[in-house]
Structure formats: structure tokens, C-alpha cells
C-alpha positions in Angstrom: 15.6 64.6 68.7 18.4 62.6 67.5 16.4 59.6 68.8 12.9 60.5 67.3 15.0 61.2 63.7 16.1 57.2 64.3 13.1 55.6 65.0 11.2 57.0 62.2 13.8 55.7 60.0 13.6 52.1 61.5 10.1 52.6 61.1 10.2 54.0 57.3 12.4 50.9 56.6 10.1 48.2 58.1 7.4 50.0 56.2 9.6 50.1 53.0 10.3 46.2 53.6 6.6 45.4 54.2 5.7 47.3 50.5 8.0 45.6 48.8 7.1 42.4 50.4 3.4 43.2 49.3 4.8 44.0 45.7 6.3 40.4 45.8 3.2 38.7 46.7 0.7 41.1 44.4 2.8 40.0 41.9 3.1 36.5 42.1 -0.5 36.4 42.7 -0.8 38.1 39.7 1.6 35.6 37.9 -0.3 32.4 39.6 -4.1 33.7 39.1 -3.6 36.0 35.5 -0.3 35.3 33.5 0.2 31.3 34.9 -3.6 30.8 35.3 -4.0 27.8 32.9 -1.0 25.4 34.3 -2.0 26.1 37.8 -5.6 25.2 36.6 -4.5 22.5 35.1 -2.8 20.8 38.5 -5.2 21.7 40.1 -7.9 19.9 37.8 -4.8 16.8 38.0 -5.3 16.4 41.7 -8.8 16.5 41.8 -9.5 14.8 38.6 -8.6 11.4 36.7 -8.4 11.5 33.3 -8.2 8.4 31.1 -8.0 8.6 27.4 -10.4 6.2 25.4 -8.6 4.8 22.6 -11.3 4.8 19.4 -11.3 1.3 17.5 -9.4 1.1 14.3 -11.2 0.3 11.3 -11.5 -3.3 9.5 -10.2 -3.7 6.3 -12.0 -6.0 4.3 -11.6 -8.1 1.1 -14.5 -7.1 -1.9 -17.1 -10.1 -0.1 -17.0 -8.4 3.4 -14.8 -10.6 5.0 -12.1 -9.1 7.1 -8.5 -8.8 6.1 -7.5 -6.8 9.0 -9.2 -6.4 12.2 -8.7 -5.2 16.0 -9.7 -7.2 18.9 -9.9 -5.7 22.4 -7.7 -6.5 25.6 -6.6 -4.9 28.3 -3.6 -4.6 30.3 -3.7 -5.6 34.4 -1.5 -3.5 36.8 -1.4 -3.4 40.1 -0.2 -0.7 42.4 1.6 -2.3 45.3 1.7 0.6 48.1 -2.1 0.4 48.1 -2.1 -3.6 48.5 -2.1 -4.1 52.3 -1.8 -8.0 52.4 -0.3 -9.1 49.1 -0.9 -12.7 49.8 -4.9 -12.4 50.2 -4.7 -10.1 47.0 -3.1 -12.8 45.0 -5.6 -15.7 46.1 -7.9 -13.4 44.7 -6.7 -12.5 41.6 -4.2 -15.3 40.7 -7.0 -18.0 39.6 -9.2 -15.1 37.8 -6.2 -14.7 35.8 -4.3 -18.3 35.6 -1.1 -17.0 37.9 -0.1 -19.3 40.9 -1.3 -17.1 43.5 2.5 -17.4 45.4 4.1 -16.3 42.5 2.0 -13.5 42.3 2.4 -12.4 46.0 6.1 -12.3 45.2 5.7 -10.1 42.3 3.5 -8.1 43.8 6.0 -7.4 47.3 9.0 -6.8 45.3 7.0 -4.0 43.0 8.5 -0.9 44.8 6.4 2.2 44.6 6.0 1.9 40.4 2.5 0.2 39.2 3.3 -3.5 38.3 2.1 -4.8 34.9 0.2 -8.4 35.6 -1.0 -9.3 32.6 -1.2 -8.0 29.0 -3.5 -9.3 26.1 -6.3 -10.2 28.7 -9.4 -10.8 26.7 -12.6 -8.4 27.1 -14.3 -11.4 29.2 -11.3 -12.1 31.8 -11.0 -8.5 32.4 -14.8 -8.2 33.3 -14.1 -10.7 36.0 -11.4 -8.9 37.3 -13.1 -5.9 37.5 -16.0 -7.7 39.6 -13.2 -8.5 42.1 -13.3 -5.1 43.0 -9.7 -5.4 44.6 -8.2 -1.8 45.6 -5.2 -0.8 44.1 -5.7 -2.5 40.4 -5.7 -0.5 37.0 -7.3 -1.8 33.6 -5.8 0.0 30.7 -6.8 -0.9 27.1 -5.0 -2.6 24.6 -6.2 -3.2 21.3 -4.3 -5.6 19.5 -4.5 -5.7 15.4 -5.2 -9.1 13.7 -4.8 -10.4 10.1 -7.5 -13.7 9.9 -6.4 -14.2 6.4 -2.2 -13.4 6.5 0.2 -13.7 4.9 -2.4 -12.7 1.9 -1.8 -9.3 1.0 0.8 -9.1 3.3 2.7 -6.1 1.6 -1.1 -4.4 0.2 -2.3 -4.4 4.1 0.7 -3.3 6.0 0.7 -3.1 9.7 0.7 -1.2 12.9 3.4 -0.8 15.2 2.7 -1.1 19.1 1.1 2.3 19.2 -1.5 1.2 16.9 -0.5 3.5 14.5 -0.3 2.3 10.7 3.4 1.8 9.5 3.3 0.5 6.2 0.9 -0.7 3.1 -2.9 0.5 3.7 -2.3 0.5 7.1 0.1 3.7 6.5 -1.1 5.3 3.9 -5.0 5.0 5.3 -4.1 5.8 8.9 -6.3 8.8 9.6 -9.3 7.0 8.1 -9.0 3.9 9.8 -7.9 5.5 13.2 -10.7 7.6 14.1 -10.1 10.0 16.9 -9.8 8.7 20.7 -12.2 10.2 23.2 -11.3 11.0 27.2 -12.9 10.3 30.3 -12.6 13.2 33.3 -14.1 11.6 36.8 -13.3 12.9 40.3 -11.2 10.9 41.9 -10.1 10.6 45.6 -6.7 10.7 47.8 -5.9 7.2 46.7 -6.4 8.0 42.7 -9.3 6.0 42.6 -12.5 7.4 40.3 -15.5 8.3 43.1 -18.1 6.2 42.6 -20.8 9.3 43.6 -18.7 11.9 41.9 -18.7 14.2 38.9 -17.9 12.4 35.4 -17.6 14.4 32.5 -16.8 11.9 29.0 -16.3 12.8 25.6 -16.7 9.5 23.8 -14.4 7.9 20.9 -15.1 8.2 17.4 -14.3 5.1 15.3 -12.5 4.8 12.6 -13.8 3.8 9.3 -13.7 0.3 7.7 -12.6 0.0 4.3 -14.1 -2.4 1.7 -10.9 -3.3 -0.7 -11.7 -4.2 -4.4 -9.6 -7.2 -3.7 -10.9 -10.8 -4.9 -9.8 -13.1 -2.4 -10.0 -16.4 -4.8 -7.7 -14.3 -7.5 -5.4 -13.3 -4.6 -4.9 -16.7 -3.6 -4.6 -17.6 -7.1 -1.9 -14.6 -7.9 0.3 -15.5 -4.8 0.3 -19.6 -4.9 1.6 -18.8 -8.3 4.1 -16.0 -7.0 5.3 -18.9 -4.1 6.0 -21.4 -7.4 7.6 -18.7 -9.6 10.4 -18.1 -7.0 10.6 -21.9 -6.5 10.7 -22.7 -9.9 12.9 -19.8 -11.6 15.0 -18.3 -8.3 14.3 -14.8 -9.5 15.5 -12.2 -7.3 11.3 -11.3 -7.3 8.9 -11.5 -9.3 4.9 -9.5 -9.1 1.7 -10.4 -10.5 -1.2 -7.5 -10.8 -5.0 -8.0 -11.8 -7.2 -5.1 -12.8 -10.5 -4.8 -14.0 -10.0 -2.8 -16.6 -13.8 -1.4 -16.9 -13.3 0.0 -13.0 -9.4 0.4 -12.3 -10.5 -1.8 -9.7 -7.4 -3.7 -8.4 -8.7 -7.2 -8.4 -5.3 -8.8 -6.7 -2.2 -7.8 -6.7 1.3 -9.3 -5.0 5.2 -9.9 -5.1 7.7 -11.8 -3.2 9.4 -11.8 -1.3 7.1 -10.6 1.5 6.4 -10.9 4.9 3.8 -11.9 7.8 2.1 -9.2 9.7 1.3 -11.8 12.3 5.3 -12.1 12.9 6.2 -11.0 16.5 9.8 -10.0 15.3 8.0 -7.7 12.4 8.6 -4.6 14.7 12.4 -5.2 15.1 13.5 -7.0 11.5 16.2 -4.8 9.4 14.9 -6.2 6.1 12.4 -3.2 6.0 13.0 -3.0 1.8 10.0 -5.7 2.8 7.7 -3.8 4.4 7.2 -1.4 0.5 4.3 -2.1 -1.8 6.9 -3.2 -4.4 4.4 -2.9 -7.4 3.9 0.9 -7.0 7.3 1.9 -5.3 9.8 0.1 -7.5 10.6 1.2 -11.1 12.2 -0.6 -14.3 12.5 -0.5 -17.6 9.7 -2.5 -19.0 11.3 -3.7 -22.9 9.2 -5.2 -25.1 5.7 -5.2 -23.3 5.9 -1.6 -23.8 5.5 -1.4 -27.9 1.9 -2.4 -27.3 1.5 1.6 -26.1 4.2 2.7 -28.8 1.8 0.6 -31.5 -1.5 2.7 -29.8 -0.3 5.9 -30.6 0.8 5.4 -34.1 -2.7 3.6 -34.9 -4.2 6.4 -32.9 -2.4 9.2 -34.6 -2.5 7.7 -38.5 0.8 7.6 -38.6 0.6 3.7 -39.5 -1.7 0.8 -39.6 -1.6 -2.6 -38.9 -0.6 -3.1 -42.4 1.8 -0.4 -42.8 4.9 -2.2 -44.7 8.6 -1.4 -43.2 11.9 -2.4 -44.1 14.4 -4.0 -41.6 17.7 -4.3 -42.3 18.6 -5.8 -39.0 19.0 -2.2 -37.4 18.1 1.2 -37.6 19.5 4.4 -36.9 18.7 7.6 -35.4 19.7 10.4 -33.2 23.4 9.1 -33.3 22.5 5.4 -31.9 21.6 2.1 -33.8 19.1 -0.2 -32.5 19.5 -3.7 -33.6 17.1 -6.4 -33.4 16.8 -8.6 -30.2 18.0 -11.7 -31.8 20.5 -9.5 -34.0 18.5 -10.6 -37.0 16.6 -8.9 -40.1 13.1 -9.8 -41.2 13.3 -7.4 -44.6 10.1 -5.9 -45.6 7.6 -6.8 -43.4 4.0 -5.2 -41.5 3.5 -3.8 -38.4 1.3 -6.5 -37.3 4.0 -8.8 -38.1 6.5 -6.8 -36.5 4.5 -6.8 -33.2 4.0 -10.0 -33.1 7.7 -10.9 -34.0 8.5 -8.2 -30.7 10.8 -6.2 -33.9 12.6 -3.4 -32.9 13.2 -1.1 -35.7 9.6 -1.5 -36.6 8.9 -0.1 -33.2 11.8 2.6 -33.3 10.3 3.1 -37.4 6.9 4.2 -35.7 8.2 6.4 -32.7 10.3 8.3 -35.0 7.3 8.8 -37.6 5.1 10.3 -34.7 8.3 12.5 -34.0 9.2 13.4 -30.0 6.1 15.9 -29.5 3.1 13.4 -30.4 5.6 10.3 -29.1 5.6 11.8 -26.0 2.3 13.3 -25.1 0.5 10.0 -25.8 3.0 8.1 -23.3 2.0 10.9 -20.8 -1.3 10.6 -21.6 -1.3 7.0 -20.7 0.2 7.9 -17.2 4.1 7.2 -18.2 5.7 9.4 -16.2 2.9 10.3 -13.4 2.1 8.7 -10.4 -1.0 7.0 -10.7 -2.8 8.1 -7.9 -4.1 4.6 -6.0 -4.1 5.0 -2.5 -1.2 2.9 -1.4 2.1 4.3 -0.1 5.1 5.3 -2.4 3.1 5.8 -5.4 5.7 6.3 -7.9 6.2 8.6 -11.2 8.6 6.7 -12.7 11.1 7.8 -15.7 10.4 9.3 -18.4 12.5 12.0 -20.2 11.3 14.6 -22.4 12.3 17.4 -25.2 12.8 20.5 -23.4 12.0 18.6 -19.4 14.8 19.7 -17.8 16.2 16.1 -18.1 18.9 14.3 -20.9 16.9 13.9 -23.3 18.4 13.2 -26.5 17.0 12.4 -30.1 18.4 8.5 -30.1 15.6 8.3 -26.9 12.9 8.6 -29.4 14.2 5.6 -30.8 14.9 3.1 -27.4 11.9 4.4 -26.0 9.4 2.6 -28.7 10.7 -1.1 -27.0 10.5 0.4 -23.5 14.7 1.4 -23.0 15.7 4.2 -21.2 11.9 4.4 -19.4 11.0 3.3 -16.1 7.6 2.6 -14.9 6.1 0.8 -12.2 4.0 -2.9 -12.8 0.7 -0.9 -11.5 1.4 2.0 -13.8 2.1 -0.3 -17.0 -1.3 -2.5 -15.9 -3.0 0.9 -15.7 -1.9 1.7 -18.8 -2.5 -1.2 -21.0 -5.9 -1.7 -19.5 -6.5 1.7 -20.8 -6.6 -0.4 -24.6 -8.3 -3.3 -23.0 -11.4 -0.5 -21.8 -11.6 1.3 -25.2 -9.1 3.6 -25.1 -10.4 5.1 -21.2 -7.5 5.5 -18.4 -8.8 4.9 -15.3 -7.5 5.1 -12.0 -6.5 2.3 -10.0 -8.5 1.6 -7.6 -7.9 -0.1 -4.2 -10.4 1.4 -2.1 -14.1 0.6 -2.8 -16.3 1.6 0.2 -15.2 3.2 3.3 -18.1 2.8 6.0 -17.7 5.2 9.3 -19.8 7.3 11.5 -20.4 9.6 9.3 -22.2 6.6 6.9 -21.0 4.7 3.6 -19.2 6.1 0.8 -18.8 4.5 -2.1 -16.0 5.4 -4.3 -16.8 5.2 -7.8 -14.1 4.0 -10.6 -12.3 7.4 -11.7 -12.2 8.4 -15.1 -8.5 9.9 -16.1 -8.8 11.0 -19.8 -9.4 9.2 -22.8 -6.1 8.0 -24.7 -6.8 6.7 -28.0 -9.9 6.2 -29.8 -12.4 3.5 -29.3 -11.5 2.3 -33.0 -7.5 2.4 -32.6 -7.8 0.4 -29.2 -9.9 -2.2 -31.2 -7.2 -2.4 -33.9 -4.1 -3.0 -31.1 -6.2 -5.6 -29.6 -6.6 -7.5 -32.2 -3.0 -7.1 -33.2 -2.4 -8.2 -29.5 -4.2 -11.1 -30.4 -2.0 -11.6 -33.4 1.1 -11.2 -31.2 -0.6 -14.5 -29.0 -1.4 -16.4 -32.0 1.5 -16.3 -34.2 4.0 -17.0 -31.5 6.1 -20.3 -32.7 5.1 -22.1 -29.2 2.0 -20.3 -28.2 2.1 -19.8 -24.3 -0.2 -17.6 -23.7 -3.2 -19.5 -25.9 -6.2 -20.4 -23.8 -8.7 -22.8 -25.9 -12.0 -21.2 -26.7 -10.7 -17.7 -25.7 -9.4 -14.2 -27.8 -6.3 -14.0 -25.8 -4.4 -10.3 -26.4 -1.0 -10.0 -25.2 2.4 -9.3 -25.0 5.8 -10.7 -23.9 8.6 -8.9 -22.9 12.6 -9.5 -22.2 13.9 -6.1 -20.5 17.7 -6.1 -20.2 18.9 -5.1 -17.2 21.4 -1.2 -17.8 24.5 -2.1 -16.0 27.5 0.2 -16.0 29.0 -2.0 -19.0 25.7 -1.4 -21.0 22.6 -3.6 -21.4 23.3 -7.2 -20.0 21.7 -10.2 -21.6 22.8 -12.2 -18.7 20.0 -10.5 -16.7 16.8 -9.7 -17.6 13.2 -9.0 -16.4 11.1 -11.4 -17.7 7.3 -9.9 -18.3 4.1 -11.3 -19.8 0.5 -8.6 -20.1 -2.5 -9.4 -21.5 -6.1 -9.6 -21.0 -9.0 -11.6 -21.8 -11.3 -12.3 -23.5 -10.2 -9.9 -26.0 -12.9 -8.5 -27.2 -15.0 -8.0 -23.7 -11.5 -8.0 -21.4 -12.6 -9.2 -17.5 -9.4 -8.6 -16.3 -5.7 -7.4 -17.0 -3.3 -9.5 -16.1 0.4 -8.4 -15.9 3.7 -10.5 -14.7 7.3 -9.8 -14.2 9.8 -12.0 -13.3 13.2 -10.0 -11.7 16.6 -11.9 -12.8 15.3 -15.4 -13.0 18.3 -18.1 -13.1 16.5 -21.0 -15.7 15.5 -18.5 -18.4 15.6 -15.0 -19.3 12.5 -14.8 -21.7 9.3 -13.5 -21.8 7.4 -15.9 -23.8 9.3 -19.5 -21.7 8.9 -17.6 -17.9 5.7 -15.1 -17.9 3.5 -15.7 -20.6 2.3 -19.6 -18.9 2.4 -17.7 -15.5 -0.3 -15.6 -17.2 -2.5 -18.4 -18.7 -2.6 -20.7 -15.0 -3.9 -16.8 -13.7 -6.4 -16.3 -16.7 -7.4 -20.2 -16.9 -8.3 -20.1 -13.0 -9.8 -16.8 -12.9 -12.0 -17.7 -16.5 -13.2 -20.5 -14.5 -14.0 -19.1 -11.0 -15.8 -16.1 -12.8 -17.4 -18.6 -15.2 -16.8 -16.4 -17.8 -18.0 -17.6 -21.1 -16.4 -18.8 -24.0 -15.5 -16.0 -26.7 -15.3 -18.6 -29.2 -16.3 -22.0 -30.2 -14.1 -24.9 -28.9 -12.8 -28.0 -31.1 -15.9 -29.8 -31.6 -18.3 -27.2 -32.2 -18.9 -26.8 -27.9 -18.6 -23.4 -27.3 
């Protein structure tokens, strides 16, 4: 009895041991085929399939003609996997002259691999690695390798950008247009046997790349070349610590060339690893400054616009004026008496300036400055797009009433070049802002767009941007050395001679040199504005920018063959 009671507890237990062993296994059969089922699916799929990602090709970038800025070419990369090489010395006679190795050196390579895949060759061109591939040599891998190109570089070095050794856009255009230009890459699954080879009879299932989209820039290549061999002779010439030129068209926004140095080559192989990387910005939307004296031209359009004053509107200055607790003086400290607006432009006078600002009072001063994009990014499609300073009544900011005043000759405001183009080719197009424009076409696989200029707001009136340009023009004329003054052409302009704020105040020591204008005056082709960082010959305006401007203008006036606007010496118009 005692006996029977023990064997049917051995047996209860080696029943109890077999449930709980098919608990276990019910279980982790559930786990594997229910609660795991993807991952497991997924090795699964890994041993019986090889899948090889397709990278898409990246979008050209091209200059306003068509021709190609930026461009990838195919190549691939050769590996070889030397555990499935069975006699490494045929292998090489084979491959090495395909490929231009010495077939000894090769072997050697090739026996002291180990069990990791050994990279060959990189950068082989489409038509060497088609010969490769008709070797039909076990145990070699093709992988692609597109590698980016800039026919044209350095131009537009710092507008284009470039891509880092993933392909993916790192500064400039490049950056900021990535996802356009990238397209999405497609994948290859194919069956593949023991060896991790693709069977040639097998199952292939592909989901093919799409491209990316090429972009059609507004930029002129002749005015870029023209821009940036004058850029190359400012920094020789005056040492400035940099210096930018823009072009717009002020009709469009479109950005018709646009550059600073110092720069940088895309094409450089140590671009990936320099520290410099302050480079790699688009300088004339990222960085700010206070603009000076360039900047009464907007001050001027919003008096004339509001009423406030006229061209002909008679002030008195004293040498200074006063207001909010500060006194601005005049840049050469002296005092014209009573004198016009028009005349006080031209003569860059600060209290006439500071006396129209403070007529217009704060809330009119600063909504037309707004309205001309002071202040707000200017929405081109370039990285870094900057807002820029401007303080306000009531902004959250320290404001305070003596602003009112240093504001009218562009103190204590920061813009960027492109914003202050934009802006004063808002006069130059009637008194329209547009946007700035970098980006004319994009063509991808979806078909063309065309991006059509963008209309902002309208600023002034068509009749008060008439009246500023001609005072511009009176600001070109009357100067005592005329710099700016192209024969046969309305030039209107305006220098500048920004002090640079240092802790100890403003220095005269340093300054920004700047020169914008367009032309001809009254039917503007282009904007041209130019700024000259700290240069060590000369700190003014009118002596370092305003002839950069006219060599631009002159050259431009002739390539366009843009007429006369008024009859030459002689009576040849």
C-alpha cells in the first residue's frame, strides 16, 4: 500500500514536471509566433533575403541659364570578401588590370583581409564598374557611391553649400534644400543563397528610388563672376575683415548674385574636417549690423510717404539736435543752418534725419520700418535667415525715446545686407516689397514648378517712392567727388559710414563702409548693395563702396545692354 501511495506520487510529479514543461514551451511558442512575431520574421526574411538599399540621385542645382552649379556623378565602391576567394592570386590577375592595381599587390591585400569584406577601390566610375561586374568573380560586392561636384566652384561657394560623406546637405542650399534635392532612396529584396549571393532564378521584389528635384537658381552667372572678382579685389585692396556685395532685381526679388569673403571651396578635401566653420554661413542673411547712413533712404520714405515732409521741407541745424535725453551731432561735427531735406540727404545730415523720425513720432516711425521688413526675417530660402534688431515702444525690449532719434541714420538697428537690399528695392519697384528670391524653378518627378516672385505688402506709395528716387539721385549728383556717377545713366543712391558700438561707445576708428543704389533710376534693372567690414585704407562710404558699386553697375549695364536713360555728351544717347 505504502508502495502503491509512492509510485503514484513519482508518477504525479513526472506528470507535474511534463505540464509545466509544456507551459514553458506553449509559452514561448506563443512569445516567438504571437508577441515576438515580427523580429523573428524579420531574421528569418535576413537569412533568406538580401536587401540592398538604392540610394535616389540628388538633385542639380543650376545657375538661371541651366547650367549646373552643383551636380552628382555616380561611382561605386569595390569590396571583396576574402573567405569566399579560393585562390587569391588568380582573383587578382583578374581583377587587378580591370581596375589598374598590380595584380601582386592585390593578392596580398586580398590574403591578409581576415574574415571582414575588403574595400578595393572607391570612386570607380559607372563604366569601370560595368567591367567588373562582367568578370563575374565570386565573392565581390559593388556598393554605390555618389559623389557631389561643383563644375563652376568656388562661385557661390557659401550660396551652394555642400554635403558631407553621407550625402546629406550641411550647409548653404545644400542644407536648407535637403529634402527637395534628396529625394527618397528605394530598396532592392532578392533571395539570396548560403553564400549571400542574390539567386540569379530567384524571387526579386524592388521598390525603385525617387529622385530628388533640381533647382533652377535666379542666379546670373556673368553678375556673379562680376560680384566676386570685385569681392577678391576689395579684400586685396582695403584688408577689410569682409566685405559682401548683393544684386536683386527689384521687379522679382529675384537674387541676381550675391557673395562675401572670405569663403571657401566645396571642392576642398579637408572641407569636412576644417574648424573655421564661421565659413561655412551664408554671411549676407546670418550676420547683422548696424547699417548708418544707408539707412535714411527708408527714414526719408516714410516721412515723404506719411506727409510729414517733402523734399523741400526747410530745417534748421545747429550742429546737433536733441531728444529723448541724447544729442546727435552731425558726422563731421558740423552745422549746415537752415537747409532742405533734399539737401540734407544728400549731405548724409543727421539732425535732418533725427528732425523727420521724431516728426513721424515712434508709432508711424516704427510701423513703416516693419513694414519694410526691419525687424523680420525675410523669408529666402537659405539657411540662418535672420530678423535682425529692431527695438520698439512697448516690444518687450529697451526701447527708449532717444532711439527714435539714432534710428533715422541707422544706430542702434541691426539688419542683415539681404534684408536692407530687400528693402530699398522696395523704392526702386514703386513702393512693392517683395520677397527675395533664390529659388526659381524646382523640376522633379512630380513635374516643374515655377515659383513666381512673391508679393509682401506695399510700403509707400508709387508717388513717394518716385520722390526718394529722385532725391537718391540728388544724393549721387551733388556729392563733391561723384563716385557713384555712371555717364548717360540716372544713378540713385546712397553711401554709408556705420561706426562700429564698442564698449567705449561708437568708434571712428572702425567702420562699415556701405554703398546702395540702383539703376537706371527711373526703370531700376537691378539693386546693388555693398559693405565693406573694418577696411584699414579708409573708413568711408563714398572713397571704399560707392566705386565698388559703379565697376558692378558699369559691367552689369553693359552685359544686359541696357540702354541709356539719358543722352551722353555729344548728343549720343
Amino acid at each position: 500500500m505504502v508502495e502503491d501511495k509512492g509510485r503514484r506520487w513519482r508518477l504525479l510529479a513526472v506528470l507535474g514536471v511534463c505540464a509545466v514543461g509544456a507551459i514553458l514551451v506553449v509559452a514561448k511558442l506563443f512569445y516567438v509566433q504571437v508577441v515576438r512575431q515580427d523580429y523573428y520574421r524579420d531574421l528569418a526574411l535576413q537569412e533568406h533575403w538580401q536587401k540592398q538599399v538604392v540610394p535616389a540621385r540628388r538633385g542639380t542645382i543650376r545657375a538661371a541659364d541651366g547650367q549646373p552649379l552643383a551636380l552628382s556623378v555616380g561611382y561605386e565602391t569595390l569590396y571583396a570578401v576574402p573567405q569566399r576567394i579560393a585562390n587569391a592570386q588568380a582573383f587578382a590577375e583578374r581583377l587587378a588590370p580591370v581596375i589598374g592595381e598590380a595584380p601582386a599587390l592585390l593578392a596580398e591585400r586580398l590574403r591578409a583581409g581576415g574574415d571582414q569584406p575588403v574595400a578595393i577601390r572607391s570612386g570607380l566610375p559607372v563604366d569601370i564598374a560595368e567591367r567588373v561586374r562582367a568578370l563575374r568573380l565570386d565573392g565581390l560586392m559593388l556598393r554605390p557611391q555618389p559623389a557631389r561636384q561643383y563644375p563652376e566652384a568656388p562661385l557661390a561657394a557659401q550660396l551652394l553649400g555642400f554635403v558631407g560623406r553621407d550625402h546629406q546637405g550641411l550647409a548653404g542650399l545644400e542644407a536648407s534644400q535637403d529634402r527637395t534635392l534628396a529625394g527618397e532612396p528605394g530598396v532592392v529584396y532578392a533571395e539570396r543563397d548560403t553564400g549571400g549571393e542574390e539567386i540569379a532564378l530567384g524571387r526579386r521584389v524592388s521598390q525603385p528610388a525617387m529622385d530628388g528635384a533640381d533647382l533652377v537658381l535666379t542666379i546670373d552667372r556673368f553678375a556673379q563672376r562680376v560680384v566676386e572678382n570685385e569681392l577678391d579685389a576689395v579684400m586685396e585692396k582695403h584688408r577689410p575683415a569682409n566685405a559682401t556685395i548683393v544684386v536683386m532685381q527689384p521687379r522679382t526679388g529675384g537674387i541676381l548674385a550675391m557673395a562675401s569673403r572670405p569663403s571657401y571651396d566645396p571642392r576642398d578635401p579637408e572641407l569636412l574636417v576644417r574648424t573655421d566653420t564661421a565659413l561655412f554661413r551664408v554671411p549676407e542673411v546670418v550676420d547683422v549690423y548696424e547699417p548708418g547712413s544707408v539707412f535714411k533712404v527708408i527714414t526719408m520714405s516714410a516721412g515723404i510717404d506719411s506727409g510729414v515732409v517733402t523734399p523741400d521741407t526747410t530745417i534748421n541745424d545747429p550742429g546737433y539736435f536733441t531728444y529723448g535725453g541724447i544729442t546727435v551731432r552731425n558726422w563731421d561735427g558740423g552745422a549746415l543752418g537752415t537747409i532742405t531735406l533734399r539737401v540734407g540727404l544728400a549731405r548724409s545730415n543727421n539732425v535732418a534725419l533725427a528732425n523727420v523720425s521724431t516728426r513721424l513720432g515712434a508709432e508711424r516711425f516704427y510701423r513703416y520700418l516693419q513694414a519694410f521688413g526691419i525687424g523680420r526675417p525675410t523669408g529666402v530660402d537659405l539657411p540662418g535667415d535672420a530678423s535682425g534688431i529692431l527695438r520698439t515702444p512697448g516690444g518687450g525690449s529697451l526701447w527708449s525715446q532717444g532711439d527714435l532719434a539714432t534710428n533715422a541714420f541707422g544706430q542702434g538697428v541691426a539688419v542683415s545686407s539681404l534684408q536692407l537690399a530687400a528693402a530699398v528695392s522696395a523704392i526702386a519697384n514703386g513702393g512693392v516689397l517683395l520677397r527675395p528670391q533664390i529659388i526659381r524653378e524646382a523640376w522633379g518627378p512630380q513635374g516643374q514648378e515655377v515659383r513666381r516672385p512673391e508679393v509682401v505688402r506695399r510700403v509707400i506709395s508709387e508717388a513717394a517712392a518716385r520722390t526718394v528716387t529722385d532725391m537718391m539721385v540728388s544724393v549721387v549728383e551733388m556729392s563733391p567727388s561723384k563716385p557713384a556717377v555712371i555717364q548717360g545713366y540716372r544713378v540713385a543712391g546712397k553711401t554709408g559710414t556705420a561706426e562700429l558700438p564698442t564698449p567705449q561707445g561708437y568708434s571712428r576708428a572702425q567702420t562699415i563702409a556701405t554703398f546702395v543704389g540702383f539703376v537706371p533710376a527711373d526703370d531700376p534693372a537691378f539693386v546693388v548693395l555693398v559693405k565693406v567690414d573694418r577696411p584699414q585704407d579708409s573708413p568711408w562710404g563714398e572713397i571704399v563702396a560707392a566705386p565698388i558699386f559703379k565697376r558692378v553697375a558699369v559691367a552689369l549695364l553693359a552685359h544686359w545692354r541696357i540702354p541709356p536713360s539719358e543722352p551722353t555728351p555729344g548728343g549720343r544717347s
